[in-house]
C-alpha positions, 0 to 999 in steps of 0.5 A: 467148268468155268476153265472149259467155258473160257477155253471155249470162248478163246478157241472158238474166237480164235477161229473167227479171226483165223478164218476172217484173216483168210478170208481177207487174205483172199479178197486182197489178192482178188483185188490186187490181181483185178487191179493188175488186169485193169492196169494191163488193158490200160496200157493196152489201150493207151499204147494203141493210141501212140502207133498210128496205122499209117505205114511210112518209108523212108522213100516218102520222106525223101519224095515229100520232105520232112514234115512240118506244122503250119500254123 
């Protein structure tokens, strides 16, 4: 009787870290995948900020120069 106790214990407690190791499985790739996503839309965001909407040619450099900063 007591060998079907222990067995019990042992089986029902290696469930319990079989399933809590699924579940943390799941919530890390959960947090690696969102961790992506926000690094994307951060890149997203910083590259918007390094093009400018203004459309410049060849021609204007030739018209109005190089430009320079004036102190």
């Amino acid at each position: 009787m007591e060998i079907l106790i222990v067995l019990f214990i042992f089986m029902s407690s290696s469930a319990y870290l079989l399933t809590s190791e699924i579940k943390t499985r799941g919530l890390w790739l959960a947090t690696l995948k969102s961790q992506v996503e926000q690094t994307q839309q951060l890149n997203t965001a910083r590259l918007a900020h390094t093009q400018d909407d203004v459309d410049q040619r060849w021609e204007d450099i030739a018209v109005f120069g190089i430009p320079t900063i004036t102190p």
